[in-house]
C-alpha positions as CSV (number, residue, x, y, z in Angstrom):
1,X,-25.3,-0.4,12.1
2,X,-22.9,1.3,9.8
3,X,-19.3,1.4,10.4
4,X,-16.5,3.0,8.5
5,X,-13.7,1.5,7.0
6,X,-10.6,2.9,6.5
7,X,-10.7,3.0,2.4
8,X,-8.2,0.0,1.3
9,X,-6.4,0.9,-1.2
10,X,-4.6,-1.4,-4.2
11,X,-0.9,0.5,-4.3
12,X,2.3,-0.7,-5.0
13,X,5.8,0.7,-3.5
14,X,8.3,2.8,-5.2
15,X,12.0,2.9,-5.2
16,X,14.9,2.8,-7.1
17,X,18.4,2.8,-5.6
18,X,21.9,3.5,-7.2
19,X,24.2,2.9,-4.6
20,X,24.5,0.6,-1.5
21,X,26.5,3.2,0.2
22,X,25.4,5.1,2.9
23,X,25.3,8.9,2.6
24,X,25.4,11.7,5.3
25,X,22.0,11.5,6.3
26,X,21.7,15.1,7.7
27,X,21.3,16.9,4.0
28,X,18.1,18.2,2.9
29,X,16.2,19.0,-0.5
30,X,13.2,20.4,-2.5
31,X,10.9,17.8,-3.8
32,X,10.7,18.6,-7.9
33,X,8.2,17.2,-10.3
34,X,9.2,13.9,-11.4
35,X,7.2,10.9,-13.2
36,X,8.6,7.3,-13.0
37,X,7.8,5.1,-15.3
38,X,7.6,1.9,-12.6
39,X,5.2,-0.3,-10.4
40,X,6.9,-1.6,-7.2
41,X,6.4,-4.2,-4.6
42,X,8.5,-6.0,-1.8
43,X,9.1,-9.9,-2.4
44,X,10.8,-11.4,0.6
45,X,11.9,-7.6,2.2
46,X,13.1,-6.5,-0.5
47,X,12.0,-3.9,-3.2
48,X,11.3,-5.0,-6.5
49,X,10.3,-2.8,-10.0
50,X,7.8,-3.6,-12.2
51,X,7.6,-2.8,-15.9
52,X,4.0,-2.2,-17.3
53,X,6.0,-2.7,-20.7
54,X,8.1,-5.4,-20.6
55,X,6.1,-7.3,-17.6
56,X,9.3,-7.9,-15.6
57,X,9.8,-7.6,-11.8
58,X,12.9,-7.2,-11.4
59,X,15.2,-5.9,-7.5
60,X,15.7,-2.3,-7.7
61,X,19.0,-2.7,-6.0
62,X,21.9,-2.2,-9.3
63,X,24.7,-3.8,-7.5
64,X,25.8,-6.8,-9.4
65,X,26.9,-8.8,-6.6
66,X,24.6,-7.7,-3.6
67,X,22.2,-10.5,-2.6
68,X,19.6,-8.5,-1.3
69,X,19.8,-10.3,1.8
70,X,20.5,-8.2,4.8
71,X,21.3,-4.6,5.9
72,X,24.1,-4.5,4.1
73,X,21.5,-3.6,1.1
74,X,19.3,-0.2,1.0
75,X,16.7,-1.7,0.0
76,X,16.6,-4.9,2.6
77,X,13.6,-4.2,5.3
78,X,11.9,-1.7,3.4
79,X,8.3,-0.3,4.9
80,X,6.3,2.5,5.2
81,X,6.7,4.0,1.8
82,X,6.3,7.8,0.9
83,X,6.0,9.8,-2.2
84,X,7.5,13.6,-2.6
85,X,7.7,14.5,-5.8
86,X,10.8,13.7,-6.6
87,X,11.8,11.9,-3.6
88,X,10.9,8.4,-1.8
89,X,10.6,8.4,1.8
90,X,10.4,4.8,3.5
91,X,11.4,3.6,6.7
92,X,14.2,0.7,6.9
93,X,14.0,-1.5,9.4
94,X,17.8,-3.2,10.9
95,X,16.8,-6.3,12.1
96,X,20.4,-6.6,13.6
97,X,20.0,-3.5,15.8
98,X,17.1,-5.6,17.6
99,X,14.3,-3.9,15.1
100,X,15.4,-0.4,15.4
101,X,14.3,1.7,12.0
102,X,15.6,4.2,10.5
103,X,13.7,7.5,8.4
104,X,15.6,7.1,4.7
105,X,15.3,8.8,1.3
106,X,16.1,7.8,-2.0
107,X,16.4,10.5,-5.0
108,X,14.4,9.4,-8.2
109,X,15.8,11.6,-10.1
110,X,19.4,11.7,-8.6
111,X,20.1,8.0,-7.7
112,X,21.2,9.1,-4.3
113,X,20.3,7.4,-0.5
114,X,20.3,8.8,2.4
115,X,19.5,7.6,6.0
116,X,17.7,10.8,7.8
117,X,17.0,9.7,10.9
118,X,17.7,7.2,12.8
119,X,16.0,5.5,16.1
120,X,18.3,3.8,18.1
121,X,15.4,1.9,20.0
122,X,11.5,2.0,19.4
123,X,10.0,2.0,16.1
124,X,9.4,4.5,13.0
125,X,5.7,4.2,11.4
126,X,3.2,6.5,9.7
127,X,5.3,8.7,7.6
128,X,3.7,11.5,5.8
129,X,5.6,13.7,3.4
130,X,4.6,17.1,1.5
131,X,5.1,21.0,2.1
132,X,9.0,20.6,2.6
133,X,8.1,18.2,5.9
134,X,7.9,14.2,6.8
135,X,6.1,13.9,9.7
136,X,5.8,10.3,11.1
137,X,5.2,8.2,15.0
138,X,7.8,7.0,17.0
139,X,6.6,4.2,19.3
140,X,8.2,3.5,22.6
141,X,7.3,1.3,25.4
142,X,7.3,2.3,29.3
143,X,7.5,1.2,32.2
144,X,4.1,-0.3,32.4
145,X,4.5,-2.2,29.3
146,X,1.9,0.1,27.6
147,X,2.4,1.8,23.9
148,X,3.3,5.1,23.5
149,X,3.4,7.7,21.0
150,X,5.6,10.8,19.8
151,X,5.3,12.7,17.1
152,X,7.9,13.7,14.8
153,X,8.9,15.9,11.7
154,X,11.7,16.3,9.4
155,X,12.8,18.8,8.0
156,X,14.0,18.8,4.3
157,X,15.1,22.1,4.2
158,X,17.4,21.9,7.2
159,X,17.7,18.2,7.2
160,X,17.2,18.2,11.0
161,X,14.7,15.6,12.8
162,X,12.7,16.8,16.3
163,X,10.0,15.9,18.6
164,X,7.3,18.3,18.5
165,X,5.7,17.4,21.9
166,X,6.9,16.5,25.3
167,X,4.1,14.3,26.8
168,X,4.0,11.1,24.8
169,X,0.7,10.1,23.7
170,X,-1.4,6.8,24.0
171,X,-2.3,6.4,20.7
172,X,-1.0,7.0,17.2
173,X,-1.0,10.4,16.0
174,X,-1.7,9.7,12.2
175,X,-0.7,12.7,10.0
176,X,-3.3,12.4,6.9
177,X,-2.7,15.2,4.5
178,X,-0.4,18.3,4.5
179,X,-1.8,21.3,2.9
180,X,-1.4,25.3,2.4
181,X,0.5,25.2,6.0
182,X,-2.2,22.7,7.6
183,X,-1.3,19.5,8.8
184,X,-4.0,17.1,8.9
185,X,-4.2,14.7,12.1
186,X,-6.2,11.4,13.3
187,X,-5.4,10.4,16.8
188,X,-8.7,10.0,19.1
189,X,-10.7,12.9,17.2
190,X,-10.0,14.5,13.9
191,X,-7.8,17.7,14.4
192,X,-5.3,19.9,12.5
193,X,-2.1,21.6,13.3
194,X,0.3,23.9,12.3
195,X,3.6,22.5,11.0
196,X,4.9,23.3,14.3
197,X,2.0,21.1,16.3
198,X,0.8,24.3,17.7
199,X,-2.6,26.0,16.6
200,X,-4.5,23.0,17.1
201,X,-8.1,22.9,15.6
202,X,-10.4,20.1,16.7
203,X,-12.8,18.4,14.4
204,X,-10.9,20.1,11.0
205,X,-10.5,16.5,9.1
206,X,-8.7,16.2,6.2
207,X,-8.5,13.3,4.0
208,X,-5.5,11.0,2.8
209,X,-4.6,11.4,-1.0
210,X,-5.7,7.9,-1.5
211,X,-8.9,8.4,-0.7
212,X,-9.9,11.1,-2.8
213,X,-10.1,12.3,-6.4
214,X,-10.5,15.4,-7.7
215,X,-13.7,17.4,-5.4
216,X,-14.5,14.0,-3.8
217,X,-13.1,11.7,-0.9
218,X,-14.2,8.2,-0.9
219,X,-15.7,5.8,2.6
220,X,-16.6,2.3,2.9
221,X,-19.4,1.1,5.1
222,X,-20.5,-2.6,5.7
223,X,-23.6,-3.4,3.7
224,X,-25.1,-6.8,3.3
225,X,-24.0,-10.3,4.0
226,X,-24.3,-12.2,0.5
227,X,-22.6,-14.7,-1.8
228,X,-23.0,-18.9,-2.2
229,X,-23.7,-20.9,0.7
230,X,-20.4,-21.7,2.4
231,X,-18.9,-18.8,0.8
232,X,-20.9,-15.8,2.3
233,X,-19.2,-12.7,3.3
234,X,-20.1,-9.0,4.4
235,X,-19.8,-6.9,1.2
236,X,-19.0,-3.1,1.1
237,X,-20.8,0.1,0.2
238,X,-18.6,2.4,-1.6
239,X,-19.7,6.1,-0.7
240,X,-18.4,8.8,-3.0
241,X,-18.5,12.4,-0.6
242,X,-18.7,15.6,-2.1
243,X,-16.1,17.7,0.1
244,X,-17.9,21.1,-0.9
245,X,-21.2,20.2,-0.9
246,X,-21.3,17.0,1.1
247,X,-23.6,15.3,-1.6
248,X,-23.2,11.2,-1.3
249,X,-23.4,8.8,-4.1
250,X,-23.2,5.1,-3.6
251,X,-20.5,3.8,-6.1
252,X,-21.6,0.3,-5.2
253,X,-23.0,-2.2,-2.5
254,X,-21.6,-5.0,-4.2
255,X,-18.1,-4.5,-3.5
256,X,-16.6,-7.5,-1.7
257,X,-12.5,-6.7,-2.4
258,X,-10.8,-3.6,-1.2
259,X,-11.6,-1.3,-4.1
260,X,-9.4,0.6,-6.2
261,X,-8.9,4.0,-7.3
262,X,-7.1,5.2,-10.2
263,X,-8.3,7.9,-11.9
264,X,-11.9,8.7,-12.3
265,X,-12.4,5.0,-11.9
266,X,-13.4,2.7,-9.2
267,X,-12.2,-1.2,-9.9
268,X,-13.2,-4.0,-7.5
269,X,-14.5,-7.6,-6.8
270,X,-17.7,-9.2,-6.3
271,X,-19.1,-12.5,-5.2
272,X,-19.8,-14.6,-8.4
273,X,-20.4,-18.2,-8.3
274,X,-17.4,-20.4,-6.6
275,X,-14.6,-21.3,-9.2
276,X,-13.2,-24.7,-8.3
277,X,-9.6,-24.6,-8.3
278,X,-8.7,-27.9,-6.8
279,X,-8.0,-29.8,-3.6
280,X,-6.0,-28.6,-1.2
281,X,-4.4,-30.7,1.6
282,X,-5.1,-29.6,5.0
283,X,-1.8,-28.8,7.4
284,X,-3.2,-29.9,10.1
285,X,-4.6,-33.4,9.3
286,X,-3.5,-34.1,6.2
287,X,-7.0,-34.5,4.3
288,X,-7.5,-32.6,0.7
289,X,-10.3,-30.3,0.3
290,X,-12.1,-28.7,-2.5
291,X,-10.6,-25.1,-2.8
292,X,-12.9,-22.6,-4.5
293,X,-12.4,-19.1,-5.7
294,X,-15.3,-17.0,-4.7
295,X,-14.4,-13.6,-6.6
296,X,-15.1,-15.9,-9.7
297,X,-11.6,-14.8,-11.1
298,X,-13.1,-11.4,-12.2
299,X,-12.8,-7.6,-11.6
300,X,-15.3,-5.2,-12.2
301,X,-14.9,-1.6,-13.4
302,X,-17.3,2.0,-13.3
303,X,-16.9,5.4,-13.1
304,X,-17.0,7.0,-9.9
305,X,-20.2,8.1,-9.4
306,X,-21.1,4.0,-10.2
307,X,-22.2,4.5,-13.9
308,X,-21.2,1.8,-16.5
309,X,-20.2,-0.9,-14.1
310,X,-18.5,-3.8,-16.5
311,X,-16.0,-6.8,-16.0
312,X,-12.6,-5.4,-16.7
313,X,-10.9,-8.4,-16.7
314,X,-12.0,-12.2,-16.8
315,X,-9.2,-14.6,-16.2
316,X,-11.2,-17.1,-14.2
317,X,-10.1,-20.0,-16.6
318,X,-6.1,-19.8,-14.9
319,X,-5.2,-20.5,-11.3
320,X,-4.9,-17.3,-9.9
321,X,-7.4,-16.1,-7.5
322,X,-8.1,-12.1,-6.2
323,X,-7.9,-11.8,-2.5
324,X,-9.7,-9.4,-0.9
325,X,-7.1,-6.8,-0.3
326,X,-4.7,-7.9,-2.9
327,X,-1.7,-7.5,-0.7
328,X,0.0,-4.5,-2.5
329,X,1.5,-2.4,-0.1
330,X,1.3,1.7,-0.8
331,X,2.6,4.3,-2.7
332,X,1.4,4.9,-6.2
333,X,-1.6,2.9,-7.6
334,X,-0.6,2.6,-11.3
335,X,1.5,4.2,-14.2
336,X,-0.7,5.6,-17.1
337,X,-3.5,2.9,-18.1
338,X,-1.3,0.1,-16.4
339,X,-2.6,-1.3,-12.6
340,X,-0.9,-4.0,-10.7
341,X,-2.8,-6.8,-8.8
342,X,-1.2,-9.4,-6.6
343,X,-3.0,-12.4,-7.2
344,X,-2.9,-16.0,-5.4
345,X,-1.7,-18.8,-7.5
346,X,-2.4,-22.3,-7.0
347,X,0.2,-24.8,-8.9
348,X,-0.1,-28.4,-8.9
349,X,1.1,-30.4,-5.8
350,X,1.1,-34.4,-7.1
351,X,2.1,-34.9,-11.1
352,X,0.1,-37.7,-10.7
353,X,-2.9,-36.3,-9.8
354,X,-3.9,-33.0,-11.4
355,X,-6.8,-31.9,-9.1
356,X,-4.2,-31.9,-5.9
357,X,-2.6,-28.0,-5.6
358,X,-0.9,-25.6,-3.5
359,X,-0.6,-22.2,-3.2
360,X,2.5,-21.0,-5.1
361,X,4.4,-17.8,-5.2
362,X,1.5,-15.0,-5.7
363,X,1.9,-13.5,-9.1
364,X,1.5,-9.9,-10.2
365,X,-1.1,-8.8,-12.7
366,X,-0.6,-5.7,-15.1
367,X,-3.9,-4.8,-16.1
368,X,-4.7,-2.1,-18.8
369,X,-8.0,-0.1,-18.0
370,X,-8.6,0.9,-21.1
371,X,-8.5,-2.1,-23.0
372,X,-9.0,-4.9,-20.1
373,X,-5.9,-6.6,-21.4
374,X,-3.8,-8.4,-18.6
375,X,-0.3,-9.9,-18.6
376,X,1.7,-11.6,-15.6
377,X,4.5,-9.7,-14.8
378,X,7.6,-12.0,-14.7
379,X,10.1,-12.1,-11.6
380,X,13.7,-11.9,-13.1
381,X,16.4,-13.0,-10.6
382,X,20.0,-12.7,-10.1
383,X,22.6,-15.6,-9.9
């Protein structure tokens, strides 16, 4: 039987910061056009930048002497990242108020930060931003122990924050899409609403951003179990959905990474015969075993109705392996023909014996679409 994946998306977080200030949170703003020309990632909680140029990662935080370290810095406990034109919405999470997160902005264009909204206990998740509005959970716990739910919205006009329901819910209300005054809504059914959470529509779906391109939205559904002996795994069955005419075109059954879109593109990995990497020593008994790769150390490319499927890239003679989400966390997937891939890399664990390794620090790929040319991005620290 076929079940449906949530579509897994390669993305990387965005933000740059110019001050470690905090400003009055309770300002608001039009989002404006506004192109960056940066990848971005968290490496130990805290943002990093990456240049498709130069191939440097590199903290987003400017101040000299911050270390990056606690919540002291803007950019320590970042999650949850949002796009808005020009604005980044991300939740920030103070570990030394006992977890309690805060709704913050940072300007692109402006270099400015702002703390929005902040909950004192409970947590912040599921931010959606567009139409002037971040909507987004709060999660709470009562008296029972059980979850529960409330539904929020900013206001960037007003800059004020409210709860747009009384009764809590039991299950997260995820906004998917805003659009021409329609917010878009998962909970237990598929449902819209106005901006207001009034109006309610049952069964009108609307589809995340990341999951669609141009007229079509993309699904995953399990397909076959395949690969080596020892190394078998369920693969996916990319679906690409016509939203007008409902027309479905299978991308790929082959897929056995979390597949990437960018563009008119589709990029993923398949099962190819196991790379040997080296021996690995076992944590809980000591023992080395034969580690294998069994991606094959390549990605595939096609268009998006599946057409002119080809290796993109072929770096299976390094030590870095694909996983199979690639642990990149969201917001934009890539900056003109440049995508980022966080690979594993296995380094050597005895210099006297070269087949013993261990998993290093991951790496990040750039990878140029057009061309299949890869580079490791380099992470530059501060003393």
């Amino acid at each position: 039987m076929k079940r449906l994946f949530c579509l897994l998306l390669i993305c990387v977080t965005v933000l740059l910061c110019g001050s470690c200030d905090k400003q009055d949170g309770d300002a608001g703003g039009t989002a404006l056009g506004y192109s960056d020309p940066y990848l971005y990632t968290q490496i130990g909680g805290v943002l990093h930048r990456i240049s498709p140029h130069s191939a440097s990662v590199t903290p987003v935080c400017p101040d000299p002497l911050c270390r990056h370290a606690d919540e002291t810095c803007p950019l320590y406990g970042v999650e949850n990242i949002q796009f808005d034109g020009q604005y980044l919405y991300y939740q920030k999470v103070n570990y030394a108020l006992g977890e309690a997160s805060s709704l913050c902005r940072y300007d692109l264009k402006n270099g400015e930060f702002q703390e929005l909204y902040r909950a004192e206990y409970g947590s912040l998740f599921g931010f959606f931003a567009g139409e002037g509005y971040v909507f987004f959970n709060r999660t709470t716990v009562d008296e029972d122990g059980n979850n529960c739910y409330s539904v929020y919205r900013y206001d960037t006009e007003s800059g004020k924050t409210v709860q747009l329901h009384d009764e809590p819910f039991e299950t997260e209300q995820v906004c998917l899409l805003v659009k021409d005054g329609r917010v878009y809504w998962h909970g237990d059914t598929w449902y819209s609403t106005d901006p207001d959470f009034q109006n309610r529509r049952e069964n009108d779906r609307g589809y995340s951003p990341n999951l669609t391109r141009d007229k079509y939205f993309y699904e995953m559904e399990s397909s076959e179990i395949k690969g080596y002996d020892g190394y078998k795994q369920m693969c996916f069955c990319i679906i690409r959905v016509d939203r007008e005419t409902g027309e479905r075109v299978t991308v790929t059954e082959d897929a056995a990474s979390a597949p990437i879109l960018y563009g008119d593109k589709v990029i993923y990995g398949k099962l190819e015969t196991p790379r040997y990497l080296g021996k690995i020593q076992n944590g809980e008994n000591g023992s080395w075993n034969e580690q294998y790769d069994k991606y094959g150390g390549k990605l595939y490319i096609c268009n998006s109705d599946g057409t002119d499927e080809r290796v993109l890239c072929d770096f299976s003679d390094t030590s870095y392996a694909l996983t199979v989400s690639h642990n990149i966390l969201g917001g934009k997937t890539g900056v003109g023909d440049w995508i980022a891939v966080m690979l594993f890399d296995y380094v050597s664990a005895d210099d006297c014996d070269p087949e013993k390794i261990k998993r290093g620090d991951n790496v990040y790929m750039l990878i140029n679409l057009k061309t299949g040319e890869w580079k490791v991005a380099s992470i530059e620290t501060r003393s």
